[in-house]
TIDOTOR-640161 format. One line per field, with one value per residue (C-alpha): y, z, x; residue in three letters. Coordinates in steps of 0.1 Angstrom, whole numbers. Layout:
N
c2 = Y,...
c3 = Z,...
c1 = X,...
code = ala,...
END
This chain:
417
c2 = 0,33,63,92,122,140,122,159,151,111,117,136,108,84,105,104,70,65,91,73,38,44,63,37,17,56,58,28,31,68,44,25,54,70,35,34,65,56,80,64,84,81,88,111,119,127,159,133,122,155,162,128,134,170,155,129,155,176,152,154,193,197,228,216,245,233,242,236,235,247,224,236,229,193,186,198,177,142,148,153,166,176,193,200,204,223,222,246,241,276,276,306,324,316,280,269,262,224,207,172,162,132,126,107,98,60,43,20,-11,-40,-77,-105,-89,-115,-80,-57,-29,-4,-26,-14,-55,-62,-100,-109,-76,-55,-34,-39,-15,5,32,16,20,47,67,67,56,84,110,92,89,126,134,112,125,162,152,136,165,188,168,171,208,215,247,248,272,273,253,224,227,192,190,164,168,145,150,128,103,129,149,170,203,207,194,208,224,243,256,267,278,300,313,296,283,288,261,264,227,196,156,137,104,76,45,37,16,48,85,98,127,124,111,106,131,119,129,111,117,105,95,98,79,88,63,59,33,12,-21,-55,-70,-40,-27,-14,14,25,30,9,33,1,-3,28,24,-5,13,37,12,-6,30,39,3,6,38,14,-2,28,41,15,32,65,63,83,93,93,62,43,53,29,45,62,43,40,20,20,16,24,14,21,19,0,1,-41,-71,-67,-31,-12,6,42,54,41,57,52,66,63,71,81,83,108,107,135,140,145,178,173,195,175,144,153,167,135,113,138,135,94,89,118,100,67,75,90,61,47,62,78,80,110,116,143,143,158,159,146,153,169,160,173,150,158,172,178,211,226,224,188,177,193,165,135,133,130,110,87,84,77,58,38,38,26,-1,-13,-12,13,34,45,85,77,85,62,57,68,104,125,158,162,179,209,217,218,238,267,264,245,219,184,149,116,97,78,46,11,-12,-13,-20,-8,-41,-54,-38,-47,-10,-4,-43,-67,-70,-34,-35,-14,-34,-17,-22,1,25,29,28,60,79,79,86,118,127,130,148,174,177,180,209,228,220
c3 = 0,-10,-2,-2,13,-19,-46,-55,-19,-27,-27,3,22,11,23,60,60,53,78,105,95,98,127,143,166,184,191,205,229,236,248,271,286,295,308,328,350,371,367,391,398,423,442,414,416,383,381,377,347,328,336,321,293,290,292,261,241,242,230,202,194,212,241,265,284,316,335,373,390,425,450,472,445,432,471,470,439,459,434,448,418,379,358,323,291,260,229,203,169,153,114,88,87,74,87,117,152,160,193,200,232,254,287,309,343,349,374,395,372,397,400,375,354,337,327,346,344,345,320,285,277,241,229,198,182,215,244,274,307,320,301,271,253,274,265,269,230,216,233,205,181,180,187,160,138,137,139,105,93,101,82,49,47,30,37,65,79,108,141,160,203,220,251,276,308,339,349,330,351,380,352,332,351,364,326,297,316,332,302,285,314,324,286,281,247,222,193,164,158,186,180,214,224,211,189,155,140,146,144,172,176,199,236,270,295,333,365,400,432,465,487,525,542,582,607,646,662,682,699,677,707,710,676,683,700,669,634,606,578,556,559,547,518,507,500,478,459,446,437,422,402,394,370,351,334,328,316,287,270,263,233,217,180,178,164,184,219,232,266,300,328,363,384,420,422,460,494,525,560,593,622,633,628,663,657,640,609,614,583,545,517,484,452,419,383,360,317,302,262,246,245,280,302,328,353,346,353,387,400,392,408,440,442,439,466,491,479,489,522,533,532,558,594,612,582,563,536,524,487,469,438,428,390,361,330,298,269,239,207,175,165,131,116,129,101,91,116,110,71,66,93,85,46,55,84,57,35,56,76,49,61,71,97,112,123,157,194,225,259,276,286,285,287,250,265,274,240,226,255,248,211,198,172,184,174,191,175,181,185,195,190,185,218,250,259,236,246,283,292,332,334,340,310,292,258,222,190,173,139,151,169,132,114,133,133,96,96,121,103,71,83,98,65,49,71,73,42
c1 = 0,15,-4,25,13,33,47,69,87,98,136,134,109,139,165,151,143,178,189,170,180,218,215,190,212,222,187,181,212,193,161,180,197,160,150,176,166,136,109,81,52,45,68,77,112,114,140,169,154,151,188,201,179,190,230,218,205,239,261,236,238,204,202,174,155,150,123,123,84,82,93,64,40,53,50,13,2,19,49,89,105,96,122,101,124,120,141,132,145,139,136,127,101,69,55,38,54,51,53,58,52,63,56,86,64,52,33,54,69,48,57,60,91,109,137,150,123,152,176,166,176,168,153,138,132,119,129,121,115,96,80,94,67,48,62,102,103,84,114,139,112,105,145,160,127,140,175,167,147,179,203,186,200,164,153,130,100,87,102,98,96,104,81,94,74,66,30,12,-2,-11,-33,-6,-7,28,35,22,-3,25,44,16,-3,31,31,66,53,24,31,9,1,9,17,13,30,16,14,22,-11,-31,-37,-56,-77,-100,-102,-120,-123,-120,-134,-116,-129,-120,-153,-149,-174,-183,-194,-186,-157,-169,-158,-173,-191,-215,-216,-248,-226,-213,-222,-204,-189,-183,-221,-226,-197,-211,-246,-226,-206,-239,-255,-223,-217,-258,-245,-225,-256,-271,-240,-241,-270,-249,-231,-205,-206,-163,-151,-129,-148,-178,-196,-192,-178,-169,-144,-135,-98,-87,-108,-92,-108,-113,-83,-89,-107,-125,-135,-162,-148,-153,-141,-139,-123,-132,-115,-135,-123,-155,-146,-167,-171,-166,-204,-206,-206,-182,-203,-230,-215,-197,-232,-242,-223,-220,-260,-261,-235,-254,-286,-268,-252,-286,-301,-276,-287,-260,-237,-220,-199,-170,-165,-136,-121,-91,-89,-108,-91,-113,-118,-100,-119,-106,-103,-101,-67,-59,-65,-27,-12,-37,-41,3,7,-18,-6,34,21,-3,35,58,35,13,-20,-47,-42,-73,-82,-100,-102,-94,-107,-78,-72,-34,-27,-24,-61,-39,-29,-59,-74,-51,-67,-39,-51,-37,-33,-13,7,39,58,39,16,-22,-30,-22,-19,1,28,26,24,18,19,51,76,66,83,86,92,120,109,75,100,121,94,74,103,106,64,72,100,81,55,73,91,62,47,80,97
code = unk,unk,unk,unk,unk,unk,unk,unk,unk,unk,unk,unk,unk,unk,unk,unk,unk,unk,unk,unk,unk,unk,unk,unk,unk,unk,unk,unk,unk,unk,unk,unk,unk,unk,unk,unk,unk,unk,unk,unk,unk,unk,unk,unk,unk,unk,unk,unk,unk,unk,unk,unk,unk,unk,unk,unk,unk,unk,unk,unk,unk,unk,unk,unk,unk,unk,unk,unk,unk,unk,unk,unk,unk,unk,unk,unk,unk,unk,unk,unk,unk,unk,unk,unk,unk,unk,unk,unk,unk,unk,unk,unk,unk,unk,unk,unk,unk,unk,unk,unk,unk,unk,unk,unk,unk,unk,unk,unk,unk,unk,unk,unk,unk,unk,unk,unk,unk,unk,unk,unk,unk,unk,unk,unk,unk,unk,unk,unk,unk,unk,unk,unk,unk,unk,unk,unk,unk,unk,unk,unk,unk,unk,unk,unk,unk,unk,unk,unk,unk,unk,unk,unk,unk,unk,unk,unk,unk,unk,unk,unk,unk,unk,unk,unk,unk,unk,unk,unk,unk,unk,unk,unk,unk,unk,unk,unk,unk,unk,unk,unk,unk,unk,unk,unk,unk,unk,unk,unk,unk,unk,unk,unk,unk,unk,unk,unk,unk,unk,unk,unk,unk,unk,unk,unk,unk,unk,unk,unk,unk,unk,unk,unk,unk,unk,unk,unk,unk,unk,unk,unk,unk,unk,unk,unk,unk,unk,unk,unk,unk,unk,unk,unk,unk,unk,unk,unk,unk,unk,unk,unk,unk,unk,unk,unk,unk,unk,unk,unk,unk,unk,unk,unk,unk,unk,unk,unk,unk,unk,unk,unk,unk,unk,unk,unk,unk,unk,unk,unk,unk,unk,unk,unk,unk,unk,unk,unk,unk,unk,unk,unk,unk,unk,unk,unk,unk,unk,unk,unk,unk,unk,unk,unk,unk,unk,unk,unk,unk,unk,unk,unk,unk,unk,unk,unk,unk,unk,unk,unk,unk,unk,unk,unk,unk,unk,unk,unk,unk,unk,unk,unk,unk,unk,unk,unk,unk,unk,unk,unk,unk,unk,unk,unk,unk,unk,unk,unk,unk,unk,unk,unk,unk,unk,unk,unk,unk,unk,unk,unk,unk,unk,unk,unk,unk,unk,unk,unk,unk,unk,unk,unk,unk,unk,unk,unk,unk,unk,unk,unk,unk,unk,unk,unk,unk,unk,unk,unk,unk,unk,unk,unk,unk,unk,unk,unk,unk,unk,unk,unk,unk,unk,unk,unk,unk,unk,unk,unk,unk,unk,unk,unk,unk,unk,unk,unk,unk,unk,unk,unk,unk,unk,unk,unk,unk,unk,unk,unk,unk
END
């Protein structure tokens, strides 16, 4: 399947293929260098990170801006460190300002590895560690993509901004949300870390709250002397599961993204076996389709779990929220990002590459809050699964790594050449 984006550019889609090939086994070696640095989140000590990355990227002719949030204010969001980078690769006059933007954070690698989750080992064609493929790839994928674009000596308009930040999994604020928010960039168009078998342009939003439910302690041979807070959680957890079936009668119109839902991740509560639980904690994750309102939806859920937790005499509950991602819409202009990506993606993998959203949410949100037309795309599989991500034994397949780099590096050729 051939499907160049424009036939008039062939000898220059060859060149960075070839560019990226010979320089392939460098970027794999810059992989397992970022693999190498844990960036766990939490506990999210993730300054050390962006300094070895920032050390990588000079030996490479790259100057990273490195911008340093707040101790006081990583400590306030449950993070210890973030150091956010920017590179920006200034061109001519006369074309748009492109980010690409890669997130470094990861939740904890788990049990069940079979490789070192900080090893970078390579078997049978992958990589494995983690954030491997979510997203460490997608910083040599986007690096090695401009570096190719650079070397061409074409003319160029326009610039490129590498955005490597470490807020992703605790909502993006201290990340993108910071740089923008801070007015330390304003890119014209945005790609987002992602996977190679399809161009995204749409996702979820995602509401978390954490549900404090009130009883009274009391000893277990006279419970009648207190009043059971797991009682009362339980009452909340059915109205709160009961949501899911009606959940499954609102659909969304975006290809790629089914219905609502809502999981309970995290209960905590009780002090003994022989005593009363006085307090339960619940934490609950709610997806909201694009569709949705997301005001709408956390009155919602506040009013079914006070509607709940009255029904439970002497019981009360103290809601908060945790997070309030918006889902991600495409706005006019995308199309710039999605339609080349998707025809050298279609090129160099030989099949169709969809244009759809996905369930998940990122802070690619961010971008396009601030009016910035966005899409995600990047190195890995076609599932989330597939590639192990946030599970035992992560891994990228280094023929979808090479290949995506060629894809990005095309495209931005093709917007700034």
């Amino acid at each position: 399947m051939t499907t160049t984006a424009n036939p008039a550019n062939t000898a220059a889609y060859a060149a960075l293929d070839h560019w990226v090939d010979a320089h392939f086994d460098a970027q794999t070696h810059f992989l397992q260098e970022l693999v190498r640095v844990p960036t766990d989140t939490p506990p999210g000590n993730n300054a050390p990170h962006a300094e070895r990355t920032a050390q990588l990227l000079a030996e490479m002719g790259m100057t990273a801006e490195a911008i340093a949030i707040p101790a006081e204010v990583c400590k306030a969001h449950g993070l210890q460190s973030i150091t956010n980078l920017i590179v920006r690769r200034p061109y001519d006059a006369g074309g748009p300002t492109i980010a690409l933007n890669v997130h470094g954070d990861v939740v904890p690698p788990g049990e069940g590895w079979l490789h070192d989750p900080y090893g970078g080992e390579i078997e049978d064609g992958k990589l494995y560690g983690r954030a491997s493929a979510v997203s460490k790839c997608d910083f040599t994928t986007y690096t090695f993509a401009v570096r190719a674009l650079e070397a061409l000596g074409a003319p160029l308009r326009g610039g490129v901004e590498l955005h490597f930040t470490y807020d992703e999994e605790f909502g993006g604020e201290l990340g993108p949300g910071w740089l923008l928010g801070k007015g330390l960039t304003q890119p014209d168009l945005e790609i987002a870390a992602g996977f190679s078998y399809q161009v995204v342009n749409a996702h979820n939003g995602c509401l978390q709250l954490e549900v404090t439910v009130h009883g009274v302690m009391a000893h277990a041979a006279i419970p009648e002397s207190g009043v059971d807070a797991l009682q009362g959680a339980v009452a909340i957890l059915n109205a709160l599961y009961a949501q899911n079936t009606l959940y499954r009668s609102v659909r969304s119109s975006v290809a790629g993204i089914d219905h609502p839902y809502l999981n309970v991740g995290l209960i905590e509560g009780g002090t003994n076996t022989n005593v009363v639980p006085g307090k339960v904690v619940l934490k609950l994750d709610r997806r909201m389709i694009p569709e949705e309102d997301p005001g709408v939806v956390e009155a919602t859920i506040r009013r079914v779990i006070e509607q709940a937790a009255a029904g439970v005499p002497g019981i009360s509950v103290d809601i908060r929220r945790i997070l309030l991602a918006r889902a991600l819409t495409p706005l006019p202009g995308f199309e710039r990002l999605a339609t080349p990506l998707q025809q050298h993606a279609q090129d160099l993998f030989g099949e169709p590459i969809p244009i759809i959203g996905t369930p998940l949410y990122t802070d690619v949100r961010l971008y396009a809050e601030h009016g910035i037309p966005a899409v995600i795309y990047g190195a890995g599989p076609r599932t989330v699964r597939e590639s192990n991500a946030k599970r035992a034994d992560e891994h990228i397949v280094l023929d979808d790594l090479r290949r995506a780099t060629k894809v990005v590096a095309r495209t931005l050729f093709d917007l700034l050449g």
